[in-house]
C-alpha positions in Angstrom: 16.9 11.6 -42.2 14.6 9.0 -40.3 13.6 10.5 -36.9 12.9 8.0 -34.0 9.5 7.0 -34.0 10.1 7.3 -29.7 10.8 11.2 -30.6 7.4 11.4 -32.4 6.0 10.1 -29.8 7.3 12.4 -27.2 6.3 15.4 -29.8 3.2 14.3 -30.3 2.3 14.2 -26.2 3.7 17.9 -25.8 1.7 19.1 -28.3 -1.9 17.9 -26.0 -2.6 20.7 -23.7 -2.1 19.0 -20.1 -5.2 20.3 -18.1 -4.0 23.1 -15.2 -5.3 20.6 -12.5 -3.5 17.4 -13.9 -1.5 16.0 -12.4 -2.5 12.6 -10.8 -5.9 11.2 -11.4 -8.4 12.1 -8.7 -10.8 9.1 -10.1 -8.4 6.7 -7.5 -7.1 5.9 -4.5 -10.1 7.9 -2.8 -9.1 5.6 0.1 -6.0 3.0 0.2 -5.7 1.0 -2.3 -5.9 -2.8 -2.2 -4.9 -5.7 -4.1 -1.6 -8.4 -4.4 1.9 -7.8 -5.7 4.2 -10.6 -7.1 7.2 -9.5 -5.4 7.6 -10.6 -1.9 6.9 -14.4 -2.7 8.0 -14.7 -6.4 10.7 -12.2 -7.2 11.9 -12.2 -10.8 10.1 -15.8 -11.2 7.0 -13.5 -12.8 4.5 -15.1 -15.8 1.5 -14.8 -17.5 0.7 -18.0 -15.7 0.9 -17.0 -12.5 -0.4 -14.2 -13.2 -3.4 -15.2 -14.3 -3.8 -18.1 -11.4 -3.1 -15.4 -9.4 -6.2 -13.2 -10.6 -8.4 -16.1 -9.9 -7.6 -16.9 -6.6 -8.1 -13.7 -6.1 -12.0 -14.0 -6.8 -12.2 -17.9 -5.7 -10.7 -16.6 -1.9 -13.1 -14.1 -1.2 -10.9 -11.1 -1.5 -12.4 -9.4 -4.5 -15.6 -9.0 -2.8 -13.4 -8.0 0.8 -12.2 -4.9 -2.0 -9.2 -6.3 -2.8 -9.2 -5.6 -6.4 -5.3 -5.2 -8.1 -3.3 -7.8 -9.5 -0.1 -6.2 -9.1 3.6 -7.3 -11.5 7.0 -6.2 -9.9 10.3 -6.1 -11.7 11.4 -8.5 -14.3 8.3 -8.7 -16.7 10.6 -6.4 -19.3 11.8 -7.5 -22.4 13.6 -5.6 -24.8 13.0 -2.1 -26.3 12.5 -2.4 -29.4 14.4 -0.1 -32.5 12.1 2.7 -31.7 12.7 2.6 -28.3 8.9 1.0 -27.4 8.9 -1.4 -24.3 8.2 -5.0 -24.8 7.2 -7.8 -22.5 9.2 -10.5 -22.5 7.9 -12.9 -24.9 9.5 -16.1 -23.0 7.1 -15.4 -19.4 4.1 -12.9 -21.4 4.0 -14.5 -24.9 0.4 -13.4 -25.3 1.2 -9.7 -24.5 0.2 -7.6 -21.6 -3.0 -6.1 -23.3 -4.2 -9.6 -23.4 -3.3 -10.3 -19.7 -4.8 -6.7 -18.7 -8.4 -8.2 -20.5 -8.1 -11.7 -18.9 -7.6 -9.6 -15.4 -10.7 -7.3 -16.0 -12.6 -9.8 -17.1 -12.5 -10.9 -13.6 -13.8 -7.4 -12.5 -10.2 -6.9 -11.1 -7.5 -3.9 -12.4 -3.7 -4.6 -14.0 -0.5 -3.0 -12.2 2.4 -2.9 -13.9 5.9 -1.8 -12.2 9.2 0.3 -13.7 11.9 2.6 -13.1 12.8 5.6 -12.4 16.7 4.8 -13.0 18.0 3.6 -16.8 17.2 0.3 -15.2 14.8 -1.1 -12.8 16.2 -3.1 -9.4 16.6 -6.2 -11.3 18.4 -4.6 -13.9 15.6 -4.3 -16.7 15.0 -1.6 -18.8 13.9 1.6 -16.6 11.4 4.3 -18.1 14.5 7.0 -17.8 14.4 8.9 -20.8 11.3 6.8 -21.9 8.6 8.0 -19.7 5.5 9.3 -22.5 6.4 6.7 -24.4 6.1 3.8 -21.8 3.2 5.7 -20.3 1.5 5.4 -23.7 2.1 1.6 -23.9 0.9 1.2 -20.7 -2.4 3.0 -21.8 -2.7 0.9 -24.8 -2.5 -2.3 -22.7 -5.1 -1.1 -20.3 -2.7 -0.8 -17.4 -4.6 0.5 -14.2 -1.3 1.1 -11.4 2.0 1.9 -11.9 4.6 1.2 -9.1 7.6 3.5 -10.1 10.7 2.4 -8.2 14.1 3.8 -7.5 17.0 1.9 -8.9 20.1 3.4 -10.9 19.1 7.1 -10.2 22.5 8.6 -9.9 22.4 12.4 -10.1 18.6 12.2 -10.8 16.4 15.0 -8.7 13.3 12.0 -7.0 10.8 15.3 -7.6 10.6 16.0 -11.1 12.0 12.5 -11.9 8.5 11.3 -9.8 6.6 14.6 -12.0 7.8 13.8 -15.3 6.0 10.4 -15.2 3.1 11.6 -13.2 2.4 14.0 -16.4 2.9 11.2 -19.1 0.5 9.4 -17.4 -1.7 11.8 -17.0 -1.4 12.7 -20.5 -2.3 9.4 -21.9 -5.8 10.0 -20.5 -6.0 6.4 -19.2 -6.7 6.8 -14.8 -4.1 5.0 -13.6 -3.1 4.6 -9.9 0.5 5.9 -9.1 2.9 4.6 -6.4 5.9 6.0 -5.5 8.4 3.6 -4.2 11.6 5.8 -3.8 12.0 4.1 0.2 11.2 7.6 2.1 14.7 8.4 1.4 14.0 11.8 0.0 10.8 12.4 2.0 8.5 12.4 -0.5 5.6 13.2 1.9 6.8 17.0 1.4 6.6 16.9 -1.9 4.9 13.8 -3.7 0.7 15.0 -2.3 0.2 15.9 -5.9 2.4 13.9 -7.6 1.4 10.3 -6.4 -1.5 8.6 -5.1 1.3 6.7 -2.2 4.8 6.8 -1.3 6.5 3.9 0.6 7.9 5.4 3.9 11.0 2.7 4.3 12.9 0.2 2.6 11.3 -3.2 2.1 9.5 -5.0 4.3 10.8 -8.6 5.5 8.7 -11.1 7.2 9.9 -11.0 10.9 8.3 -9.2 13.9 11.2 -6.8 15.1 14.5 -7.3 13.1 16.6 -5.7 10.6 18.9 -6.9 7.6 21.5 -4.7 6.4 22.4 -5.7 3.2 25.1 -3.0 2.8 23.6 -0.1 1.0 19.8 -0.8 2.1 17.9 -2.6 4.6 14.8 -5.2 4.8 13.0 -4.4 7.9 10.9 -6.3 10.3 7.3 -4.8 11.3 8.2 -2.8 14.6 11.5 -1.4 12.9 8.6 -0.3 10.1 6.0 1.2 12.0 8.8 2.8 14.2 9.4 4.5 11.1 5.9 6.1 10.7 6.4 8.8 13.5 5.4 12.3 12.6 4.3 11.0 8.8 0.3 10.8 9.7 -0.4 14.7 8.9 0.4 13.4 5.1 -2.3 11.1 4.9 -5.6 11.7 3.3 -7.6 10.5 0.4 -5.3 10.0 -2.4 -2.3 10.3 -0.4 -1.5 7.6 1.4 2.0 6.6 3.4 3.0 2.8 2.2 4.2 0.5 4.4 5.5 -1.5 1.9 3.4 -4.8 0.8 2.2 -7.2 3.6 4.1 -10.6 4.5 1.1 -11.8 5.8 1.0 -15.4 5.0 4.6 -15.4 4.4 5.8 -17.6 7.9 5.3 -15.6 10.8 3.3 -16.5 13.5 -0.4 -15.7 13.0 -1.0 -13.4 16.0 2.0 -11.8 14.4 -0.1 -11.7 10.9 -2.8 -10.9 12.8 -1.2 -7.6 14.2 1.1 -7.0 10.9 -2.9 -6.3 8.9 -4.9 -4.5 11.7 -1.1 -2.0 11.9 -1.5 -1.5 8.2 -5.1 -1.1 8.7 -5.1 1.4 11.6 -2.3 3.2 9.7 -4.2 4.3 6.3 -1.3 2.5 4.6 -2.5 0.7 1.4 -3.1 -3.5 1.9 -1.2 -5.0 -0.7 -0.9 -8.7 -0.1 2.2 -10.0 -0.8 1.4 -14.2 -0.2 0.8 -17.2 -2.3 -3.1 -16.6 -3.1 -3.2 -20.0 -4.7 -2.1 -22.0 -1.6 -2.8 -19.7 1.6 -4.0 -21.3 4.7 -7.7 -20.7 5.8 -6.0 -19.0 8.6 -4.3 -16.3 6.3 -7.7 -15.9 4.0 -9.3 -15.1 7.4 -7.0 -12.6 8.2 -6.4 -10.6 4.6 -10.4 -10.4 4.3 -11.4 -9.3 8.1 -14.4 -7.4 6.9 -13.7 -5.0 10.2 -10.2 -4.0 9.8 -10.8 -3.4 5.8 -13.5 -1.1 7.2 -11.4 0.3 9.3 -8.8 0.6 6.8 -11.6 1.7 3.9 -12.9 4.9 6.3 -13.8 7.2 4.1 -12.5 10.2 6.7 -8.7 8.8 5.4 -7.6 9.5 8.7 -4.0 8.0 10.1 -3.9 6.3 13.3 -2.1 7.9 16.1 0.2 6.2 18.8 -2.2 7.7 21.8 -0.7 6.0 24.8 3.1 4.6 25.1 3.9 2.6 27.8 6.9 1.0 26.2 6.3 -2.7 25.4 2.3 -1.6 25.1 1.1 0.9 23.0 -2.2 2.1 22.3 -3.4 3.9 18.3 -6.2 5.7 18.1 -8.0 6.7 15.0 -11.0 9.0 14.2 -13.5 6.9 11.8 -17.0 8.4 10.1 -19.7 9.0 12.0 -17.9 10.3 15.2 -16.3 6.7 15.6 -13.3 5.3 16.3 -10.8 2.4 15.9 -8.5 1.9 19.0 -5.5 -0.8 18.8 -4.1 -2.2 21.8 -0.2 -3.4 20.2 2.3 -5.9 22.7 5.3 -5.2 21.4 6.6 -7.8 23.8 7.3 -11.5 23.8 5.1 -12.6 26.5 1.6 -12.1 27.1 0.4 -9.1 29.0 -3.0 -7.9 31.1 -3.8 -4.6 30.7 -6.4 -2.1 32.3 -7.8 0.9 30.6 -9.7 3.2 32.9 -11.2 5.6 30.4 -12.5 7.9 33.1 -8.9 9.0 33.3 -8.1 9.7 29.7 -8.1 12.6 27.1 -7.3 13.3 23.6 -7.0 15.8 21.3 -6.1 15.5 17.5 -5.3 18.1 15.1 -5.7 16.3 12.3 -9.6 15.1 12.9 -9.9 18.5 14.9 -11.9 16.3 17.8 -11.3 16.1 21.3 -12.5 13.8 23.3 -12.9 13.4 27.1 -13.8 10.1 28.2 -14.2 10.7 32.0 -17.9 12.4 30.8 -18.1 11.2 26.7 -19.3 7.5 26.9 -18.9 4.7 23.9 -20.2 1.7 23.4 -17.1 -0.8 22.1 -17.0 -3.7 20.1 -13.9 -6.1 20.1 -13.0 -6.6 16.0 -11.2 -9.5 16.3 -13.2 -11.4 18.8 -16.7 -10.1 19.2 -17.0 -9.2 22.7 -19.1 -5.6 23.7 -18.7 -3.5 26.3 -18.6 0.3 27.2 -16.2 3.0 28.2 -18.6 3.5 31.5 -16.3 0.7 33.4 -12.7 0.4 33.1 -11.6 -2.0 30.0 -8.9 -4.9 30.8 -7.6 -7.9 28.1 -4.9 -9.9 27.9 -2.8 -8.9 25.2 -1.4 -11.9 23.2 2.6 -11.4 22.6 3.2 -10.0 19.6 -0.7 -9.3 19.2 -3.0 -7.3 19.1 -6.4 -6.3 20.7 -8.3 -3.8 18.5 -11.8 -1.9 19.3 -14.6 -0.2 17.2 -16.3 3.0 19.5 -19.1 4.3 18.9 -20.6 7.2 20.4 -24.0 6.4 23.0 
């Protein structure tokens, strides 16, 4: 009797001891990772192409050398399985294959991410990795695959935890680091149960560009940046090098406003949450570029501490997130939630804080930092009282540093 070569497979992978420690690759994701995804501006309309233009601009912008450094495929690069089961690319949109994409992509000193499914198929209704997971794991390795984004599409009656597991350990298996990304939309919290299991797990349903709204779309919703961030309350113990919370992929770039851009990157930034551009490359405005390779906010973003912003101060329309950076530093974010400009006076001499997570506390009525304005330049210190007018929708953000 002819057995499967797909069984074979999966024999041959239980048979390599899988070291006690192994789960996800610690060689990744020491802080959030960063790169582009196709799926907010291309959908299913994915191609070697594209791709590849896409891994160019990548360089040619400036981005690979801000750290930006994965070139990202969503849904809908799938062919067919073939009769023992293996995954194909689909040879209409990848005739050369995906190992020869993966080495035109590293020859540009960038990294491959490749994107499946939990479910039997993926959100587009490909074929998913259910039942397939060594084996697709093992292509993947072959091809030189660096990320996987594992989403969460036709899972009836599946359990998100060992579903999320059982592909963790075929990847791990293969030997090959790659970066893992949960994307099951928070709906199972997987920040209880995914810090050794993935390297991030997205904390809401997709992202949409809009500042504040929300689109039900009957069984899920696209949300708006406030609804998202809104969403982030309570997650930030989670957080730490190689495990990050995900936003979901920017819209920067993608028509809002850019003081709206502006604030969507610096939130993302201030929040740990991996900076996956989600724009054009090939066409963005010199006014987008700006904003995706803001040397300060990547920095801020790139701490090596891995520390989560908090929301410090809440004073409803204006909000204030703190964050503990290296070096006794920190990042503070001044967010206007509103649609009209605001002023706004800090007196520091009458503010505390304590954080459990960076175990620091700070009192600025006697502690005194010098600050620096990210965006803008300006430089001051917390010995007077700190006032700016906060652009609607905008953000001001400040680098301290202790005098």
């Amino acid at each position: 009797m002819r057995v499967p070569f797909r069984f074979l497979l999966l024999a041959l992978a239980l048979c390599i001891p899988l070291p006690a420690s192994a789960q996800k690759s610690d060689q990744v994701a020491r802080t959030p990772q960063m790169g582009w995804n196709s799926w907010n501006t291309f959908g299913c309309n994915v191609d070697e192409r594209m791709i590849r233009e896409m891994a160019d601009a990548m360089v040619a912008s400036g981005m690979k050398d801000a750290g930006y450094e994965y070139i990202n495929i969503d849904d809908c690069w799938h062919g067919t399985r073939d009769a023992d089961g293996n995954i194909r690319p689909d040879p209409k949109t990848f005739p050369s294959g995906m190992k020869a994409l993966a080495d035109y992509v590293h020859a540009r000193g960038l990294k491959l991410g490749i994107y499946s499914d939990a479910g039997n198929t993926t959100c587009a209704g490909r074929p998913g990795s259910r039942g397939h997971e060594y084996q697709d794991a093992l292509a993947y390795a072959r091809w030189g695959i660096d990320y996987v984004k594992y989403d969460w599409c036709d899972t009836k009656d599946i359990n998100p935890a060992s579903a999320y597991a059982t592909m963790r350990d075929a990847i791990a298996r293969t030997g090959r680091p790659m970066l893992f990304s949960i994307c099951e939309w928070g709906d199972n919290k997987p920040w209880e149960w995914a810090l050794d299991v993935g390297h991030s797990w997205r904390t809401t349903g997709d992202i949409y560009p809009c500042w504040s709204c929300e689109h039900n779309h009957g069984s899920w919703s696209s949300l708006g940046v406030l609804p998202i961030l809104d969403k982030q309350a309570g997650l930030r113990k989670y957080a730490g090098p190689g495990r990050w919370n995900d936003m979901d992929m920017m819209e920067v770039g993608n028509g809002m406003t850019e003081e709206e851009d502006r604030a969507h990157f610096s939130l993302w930034a201030m929040l740990a949450s991996p900076l996956i551009a989600g724009n054009d490359l090939r066409s963005m405005s010199e006014a987008t570029r700006r904003i995706l390779t803001h040397r300060g906010m990547i920095a801020i973003n790139q701490d090596r501490l891995g520390i989560q912003a908090m929301k410090w101060i809440d004073e409803g329309e204006v909000e204030l997130y703190l964050k503990p950076l290296d070096k006794g530093e920190y990042a503070l974010l001044f967010l206007n939630r509103g649609d009209a400009a605001r002023e706004y006076t800090l007196d520091w001499a009458f503010h505390y804080m304590k954080d459990d997570i960076s175990k620091r506390e700070i009192d600025f009525g006697h502690q005194r930092f010098a600050w620096r304005d990210v965006w803008h330049g300006g430089e001051g210190s917390t010995a007077q009282a700190f006032t700016a007018t906060l652009p609607a929708h905008g953000v001001v953000v400040l680098r301290l540093a202790p005098r």
